[in-house]
N, C-alpha and C positions, 0 to 999 in steps of 0.2 A: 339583770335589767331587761325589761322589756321593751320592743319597740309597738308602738304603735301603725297598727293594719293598715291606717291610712298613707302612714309613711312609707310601710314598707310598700303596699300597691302604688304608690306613685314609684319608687324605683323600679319597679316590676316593668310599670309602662314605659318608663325612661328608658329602658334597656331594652323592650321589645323596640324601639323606635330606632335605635343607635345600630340596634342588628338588621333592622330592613335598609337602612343607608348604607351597611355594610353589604349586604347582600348584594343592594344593586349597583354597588360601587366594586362590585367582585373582578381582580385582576388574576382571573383563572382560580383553579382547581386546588386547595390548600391553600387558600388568603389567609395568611393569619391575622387579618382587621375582622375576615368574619370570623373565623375558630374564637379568637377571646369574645367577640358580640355574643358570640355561642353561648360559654362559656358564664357569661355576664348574666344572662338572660335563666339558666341555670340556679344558677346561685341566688339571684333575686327572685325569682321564683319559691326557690326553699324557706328563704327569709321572709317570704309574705306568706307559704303555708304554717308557718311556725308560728308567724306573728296572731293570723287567725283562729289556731288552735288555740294558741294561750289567751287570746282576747273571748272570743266567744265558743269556746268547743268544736269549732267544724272547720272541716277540710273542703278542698274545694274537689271538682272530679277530674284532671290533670294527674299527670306523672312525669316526674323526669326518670328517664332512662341510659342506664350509664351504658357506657360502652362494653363492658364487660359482661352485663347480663346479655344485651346483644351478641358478643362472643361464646356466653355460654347457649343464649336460645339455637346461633346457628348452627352447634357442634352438635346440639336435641337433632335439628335437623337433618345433619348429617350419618347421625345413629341412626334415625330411623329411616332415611336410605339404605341403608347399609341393612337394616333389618329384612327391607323389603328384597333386597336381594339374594338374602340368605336363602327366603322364605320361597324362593321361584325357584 
């Protein structure tokens, strides 16, 4: 089943809205009202690039970035630390 692009970009925008009230509704450092906004915003996100691939072939030029590729770019970084001080 298909969703329709318009539907799914209306959630899209529903959910960036709910995470900026979360944002500045923020009761410190790990709110989890903003982590699931996060999370929300994520997800709808995927659901409207997918909806637009199957509607009309195109993606948009966004990326979600999972935490783990983060985990993996830092650990590059820290290789190549580590290389540069081999290399001295």
């Amino acid at each position: 089943m298909s969703i329709d692009p318009r539907v799914a970009l209306q959630s899209l925008t529903s959910s960036l809205e709910e995470h900026l009230i979360a944002a500045s509704n923020r009761r410190g450092d790990g709110d989890p009202a903003v982590e699931a906004a996060f999370f929300a915003v994520a997800d709808a996100f995927e659901v409207y690039e997918d909806a637009l691939y199957e509607a009309y072939s195109e993606v948009t030029p966004l990326q979600v970035f999972d935490d783990e590729e983060d985990e993996d770019e830092d650990s590059d970084v820290d290789d190549e630390e580590d290389l540069e001080i081999l290399e001295d």
